[in-house]
Structures are given as structure tokens and as C-alpha cells.
C-alpha positions as semicolon CSV with decimal commas, in nm:
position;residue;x (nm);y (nm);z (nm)
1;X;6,837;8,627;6,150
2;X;6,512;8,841;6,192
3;X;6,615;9,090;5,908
4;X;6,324;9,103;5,617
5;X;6,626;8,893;5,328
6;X;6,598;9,180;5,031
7;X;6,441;9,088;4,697
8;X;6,832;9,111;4,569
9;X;6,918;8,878;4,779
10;X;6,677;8,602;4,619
11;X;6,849;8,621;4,305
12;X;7,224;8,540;4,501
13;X;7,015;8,238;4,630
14;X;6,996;8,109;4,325
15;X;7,342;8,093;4,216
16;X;7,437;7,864;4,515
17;X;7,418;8,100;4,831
18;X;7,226;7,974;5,111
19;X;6,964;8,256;5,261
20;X;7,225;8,300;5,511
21;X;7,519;8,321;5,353
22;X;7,336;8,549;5,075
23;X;7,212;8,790;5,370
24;X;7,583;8,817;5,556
25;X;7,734;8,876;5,189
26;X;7,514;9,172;5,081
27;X;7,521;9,327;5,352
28;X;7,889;9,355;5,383
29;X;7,896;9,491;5,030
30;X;7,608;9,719;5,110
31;X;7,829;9,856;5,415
32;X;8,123;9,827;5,294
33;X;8,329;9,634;5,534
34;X;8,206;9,499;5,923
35;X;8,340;9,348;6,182
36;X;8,186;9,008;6,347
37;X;8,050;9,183;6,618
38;X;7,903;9,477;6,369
39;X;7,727;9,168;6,128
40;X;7,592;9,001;6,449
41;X;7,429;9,336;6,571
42;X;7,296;9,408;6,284
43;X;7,141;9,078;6,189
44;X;7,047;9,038;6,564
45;X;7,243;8,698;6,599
46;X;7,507;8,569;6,821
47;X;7,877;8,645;6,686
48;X;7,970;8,280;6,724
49;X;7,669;8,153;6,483
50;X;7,907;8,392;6,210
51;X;8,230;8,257;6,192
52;X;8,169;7,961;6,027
53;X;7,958;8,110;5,721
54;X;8,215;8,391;5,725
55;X;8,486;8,140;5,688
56;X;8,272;7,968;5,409
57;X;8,230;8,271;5,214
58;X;8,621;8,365;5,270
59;X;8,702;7,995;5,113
60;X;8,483;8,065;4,827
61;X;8,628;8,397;4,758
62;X;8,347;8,628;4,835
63;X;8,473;8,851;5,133
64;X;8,814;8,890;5,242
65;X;8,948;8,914;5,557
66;X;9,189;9,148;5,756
67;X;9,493;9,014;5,982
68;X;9,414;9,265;6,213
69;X;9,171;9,213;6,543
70;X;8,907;9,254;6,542
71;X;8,911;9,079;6,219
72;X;8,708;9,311;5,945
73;X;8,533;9,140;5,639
74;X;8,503;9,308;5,287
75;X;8,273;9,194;5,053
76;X;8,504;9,114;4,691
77;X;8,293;9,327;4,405
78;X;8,046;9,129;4,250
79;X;8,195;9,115;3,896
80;X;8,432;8,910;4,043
81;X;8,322;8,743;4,336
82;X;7,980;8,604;4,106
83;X;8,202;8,564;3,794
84;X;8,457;8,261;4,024
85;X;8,129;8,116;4,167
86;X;7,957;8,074;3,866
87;X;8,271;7,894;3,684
88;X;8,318;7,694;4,027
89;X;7,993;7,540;3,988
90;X;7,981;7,439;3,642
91;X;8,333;7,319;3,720
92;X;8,136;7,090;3,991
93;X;7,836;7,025;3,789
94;X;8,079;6,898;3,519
95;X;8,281;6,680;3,784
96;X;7,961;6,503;3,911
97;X;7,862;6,453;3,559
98;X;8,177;6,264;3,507
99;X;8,095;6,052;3,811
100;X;7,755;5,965;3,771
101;X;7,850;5,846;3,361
102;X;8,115;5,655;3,529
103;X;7,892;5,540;3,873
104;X;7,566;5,452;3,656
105;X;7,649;5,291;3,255
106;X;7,351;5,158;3,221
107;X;7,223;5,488;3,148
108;X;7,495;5,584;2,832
109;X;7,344;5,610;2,539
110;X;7,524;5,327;2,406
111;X;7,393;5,078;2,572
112;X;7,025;5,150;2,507
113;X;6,852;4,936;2,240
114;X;6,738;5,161;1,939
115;X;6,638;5,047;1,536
116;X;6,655;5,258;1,272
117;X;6,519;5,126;0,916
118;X;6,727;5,315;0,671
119;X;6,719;5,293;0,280
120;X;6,846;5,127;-0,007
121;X;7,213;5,072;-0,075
122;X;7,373;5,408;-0,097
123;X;7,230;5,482;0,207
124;X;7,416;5,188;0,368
125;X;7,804;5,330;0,239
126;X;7,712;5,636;0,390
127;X;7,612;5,485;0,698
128;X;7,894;5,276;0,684
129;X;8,118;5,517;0,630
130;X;8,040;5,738;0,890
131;X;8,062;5,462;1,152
132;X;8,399;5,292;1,013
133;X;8,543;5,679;1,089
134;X;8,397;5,631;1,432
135;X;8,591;5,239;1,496
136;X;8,878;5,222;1,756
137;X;8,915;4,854;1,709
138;X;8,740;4,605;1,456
139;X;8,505;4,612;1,159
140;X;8,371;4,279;1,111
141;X;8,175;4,214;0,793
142;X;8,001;3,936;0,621
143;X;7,903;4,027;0,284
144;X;7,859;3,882;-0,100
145;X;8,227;4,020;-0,175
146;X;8,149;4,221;-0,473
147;X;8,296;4,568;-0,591
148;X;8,196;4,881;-0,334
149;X;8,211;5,253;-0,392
150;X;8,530;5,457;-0,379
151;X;8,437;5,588;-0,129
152;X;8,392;5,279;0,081
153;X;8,687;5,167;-0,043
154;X;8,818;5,486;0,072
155;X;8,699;5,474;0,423
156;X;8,835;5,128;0,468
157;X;9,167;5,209;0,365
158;X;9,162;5,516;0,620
159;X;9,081;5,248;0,910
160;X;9,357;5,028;0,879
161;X;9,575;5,311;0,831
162;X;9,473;5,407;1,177
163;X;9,519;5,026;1,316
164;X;9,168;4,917;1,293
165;X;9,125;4,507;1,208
166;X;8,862;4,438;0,926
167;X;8,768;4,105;0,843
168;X;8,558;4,015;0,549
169;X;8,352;3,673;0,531
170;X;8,194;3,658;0,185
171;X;7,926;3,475;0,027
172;X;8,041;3,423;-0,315
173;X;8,439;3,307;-0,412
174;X;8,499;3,231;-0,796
175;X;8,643;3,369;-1,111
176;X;8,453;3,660;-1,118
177;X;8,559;3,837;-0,799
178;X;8,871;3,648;-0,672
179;X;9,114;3,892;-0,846
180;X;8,870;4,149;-0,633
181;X;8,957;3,974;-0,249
182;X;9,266;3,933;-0,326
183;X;9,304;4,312;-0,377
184;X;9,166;4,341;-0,108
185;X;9,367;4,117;0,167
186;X;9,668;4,305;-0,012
187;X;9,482;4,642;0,096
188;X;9,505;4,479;0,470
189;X;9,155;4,337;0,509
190;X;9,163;3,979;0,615
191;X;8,958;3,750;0,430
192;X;8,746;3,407;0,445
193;X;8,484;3,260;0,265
194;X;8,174;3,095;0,354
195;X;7,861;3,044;0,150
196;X;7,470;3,044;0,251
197;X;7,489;3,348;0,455
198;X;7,179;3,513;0,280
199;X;7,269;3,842;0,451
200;X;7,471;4,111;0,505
201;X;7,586;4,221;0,860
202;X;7,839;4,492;0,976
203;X;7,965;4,526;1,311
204;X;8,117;4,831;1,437
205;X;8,325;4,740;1,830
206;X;8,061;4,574;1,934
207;X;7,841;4,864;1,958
208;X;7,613;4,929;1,687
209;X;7,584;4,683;1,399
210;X;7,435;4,726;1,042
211;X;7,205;4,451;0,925
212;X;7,094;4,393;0,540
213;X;6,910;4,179;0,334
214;X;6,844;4,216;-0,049
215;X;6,529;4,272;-0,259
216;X;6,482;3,961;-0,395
217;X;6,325;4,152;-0,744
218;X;6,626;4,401;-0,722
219;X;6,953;4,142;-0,577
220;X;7,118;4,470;-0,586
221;X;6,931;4,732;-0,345
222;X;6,956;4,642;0,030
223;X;6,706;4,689;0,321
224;X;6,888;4,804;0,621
225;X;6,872;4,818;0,974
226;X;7,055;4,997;1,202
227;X;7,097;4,835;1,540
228;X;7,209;5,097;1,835
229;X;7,273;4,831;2,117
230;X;7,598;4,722;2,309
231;X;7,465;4,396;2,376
232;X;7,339;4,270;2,045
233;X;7,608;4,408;1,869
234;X;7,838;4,183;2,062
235;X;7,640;3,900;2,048
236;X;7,663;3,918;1,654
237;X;8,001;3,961;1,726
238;X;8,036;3,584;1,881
239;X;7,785;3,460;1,611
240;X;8,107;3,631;1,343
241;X;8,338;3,473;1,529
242;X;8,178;3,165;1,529
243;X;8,163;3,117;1,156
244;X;8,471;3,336;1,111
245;X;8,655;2,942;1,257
246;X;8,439;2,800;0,976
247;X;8,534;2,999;0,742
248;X;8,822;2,900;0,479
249;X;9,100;3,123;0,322
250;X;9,037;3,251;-0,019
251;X;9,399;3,204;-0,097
């Protein structure tokens, strides 16, 4: 095509059209309507090098086409013809976002390795709260066993009312807060006991895992991390397990 492409045309380039395509299209709308033999005249091209980007463009719902012979091509007004292109490539942008998350899941978020130091107690509920309303499957906890906020309490009884599995291995099992567990395995969290842990440790699926230890001058403030990896979530996941079979009833 020897024409000089118009500025406008430029702009149709960037939604998608190849130069050629963009060329054939305004100058159909500019005209009106033109036969194959008309287009190839007036770009100076052979009619055969047309019919395939005419019957591209006809696909995508930019010209139309007449049944009669010769066959006559109308350009479809822009407001439409721009408006279905536009949501046809988002529409494909979206699909081959779909497929590369699926192709390549290395790269979801997930399964990058990220720490976050956040504050004292309160700030762990609220952390754990917002992650517990996140679960599909299992909260795993090992913990003193002592009395939590409503709210946690709260949050915990809104998981297993949507089928998720908690289990609890505490520290500490004696007069003081058996009455408390048992409460609790009657609430639907399973319970075991083990002593010496010297920690606390949350894990969410086996995706991002809450890890605490206590001020030793204030037993009851917490230093927390939050771990955002796949993979050491589920490896504290076996390490639960593990002492989870160690682990004896409370009742």
C-alpha cells in the first residue's frame, strides 16, 4: 500500500488494527462503502492481497458485507464497531491471564516468601481473625490454651460453622483452664495437649502461618510474625502433625 496511512489511522493501530487492516477500514468509512476492486485501486494493490484482511475485519465485526457481486464492503460506525473490539480484547487479555496463572504458579502471590513483624497481642486476634474468615479447610493451632477475645471466639465459631477443622494443641492442661477446653471441644474444636512448646504457631491451609513468642517481662504480650509462604506454611503443617500423634486427649 503506497497511500501516506493518516494520523487517524495511528490511533486505530493502537487498539489492535494492524497498519493494514487500519488503512482498508478507514477508508471504507471515509467512502462510504467499496467494492474489492474500488479498495485495490485506490490503495494501488492487487485485489487478491484484500480478501483475506477484508474477511478478517468482516469476522471481527468492522465492515459488513453484501450478498450481491461484486461483493460491496461497509464500514460498521465506529461507536460500535470500536466499542465490540475493545470488550473483545479485554475479553482476551482476561483469558490469557487465566492461562498464564494457571501455565506459570510459581509466580502467584502465594507462593512467594514474605515476613511481616506485627505487634503485640491484639494485633495477633485481628490478624487472626481476618485470616480464619479467609480458611477453606483447617486452622491448626498450638497455643498455651488460655481464655481469647470474643471476638476470636467469635471467628472460630463462624469457621466450623462453615466446615472448617480446628485443632488446638496446648501448652498448659490443669484445674485452671480444663473447664475452658472442654468448652471448647464442645464448641467443635478438637483438642490435645502437649507441654514444652514455648511458642505459639497458627496455620492457616498451609498457606500463611502466624508465629509468636511471649515477652518474657510481659508472659502476656506476644511478638508476632507473619509468614506469607506456601511452602513453610506446610512444612509447619507436618511439624503440627507430627506432635499432633504425640499429643494426648484432654478428656
Amino acid at each position: 500500500m503506497t497511500n501516506t496511512i493518516p494520523e487517524n489511522v495511528k490511533e486505530f493501530v493502537k487498539l489492535g488494527f494492524s497498519k493494514q487492516e487500519a488503512a482498508v477500514y478507514f477508508l471504507i468509512h471515509k467512502k462510504g462503502s467499496m467494492s474489492v476492486n474500488d479498495l485495490a485501486q485506490e490503495l494501488e494493490v492487487s485485489p487478491n492481497s484484500l480478501y483475506r484482511l477484508l474477511e478478517k475485519l468482516t469476522q471481527e465485526k468492522l465492515v459488513s458485507c453484501t450478498n450481491s457481486w461484486p461483493k460491496t464492503y461497509k464500514a460498521i460506525p465506529p461507536s460500535f464497531a470500536l466499542d465490540f473490539l475493545v470488550k473483545n480484547k479485554i475479553m482476551e487479555m482476561e483469558e490469557s491471564k487465566e492461562k498464564l496463572i494457571n501455565l506459570l504458579p510459581i509466580f502467584n502471590k502465594s507462593d512467594q516468601t514474605k515476613i511481616e513483624v506485627i505487634g503485640g497481642t491484639k494485633e495477633l486476634f485481628e490478624n487472626y481473625i481476618s485470616l480464619s474468615r479467609k480458611t477453606k479447610k483447617e486452622i491448626l493451632i498450638v497455643s498455651v490454651g488460655e481464655e481469647v477475645s470474643e471476638e476470636v471466639l467469635l471467628a472460630n465459631r463462624d469457621s466450623i460453622a462453615r466446615g472448617i477443622r480446628i485443632c488446638f494443641i496446648v501448652h498448659k492442661l490443669d484445674k485452671t483452664n480444663k473447664d475452658l477446653l472442654v468448652r471448647w471441644e464442645r464448641m467443635g474444636i478438637e483438642v490435645r495437649h502437649l507441654s514444652g512448646q514455648g511458642f505459639h504457631l497458627v496455620i492457616f491451609d498451609q498457606d500463611q502461618s502466624l508465629l509468636s513468642a511471649s515477652d518474657p517481662k510481659k508472659p502476656e504480650e506476644r511478638t508476632t510474625i507473619h509468614i506469607y509462604s506456601r511452602a513453610i506454611s506446610k512444612a509447619l503443617s507436618q511439624y503440627f502433625n507430627s506432635i499432633w500423634e504425640k499429643a494426648t486427649p484432654i478428656s
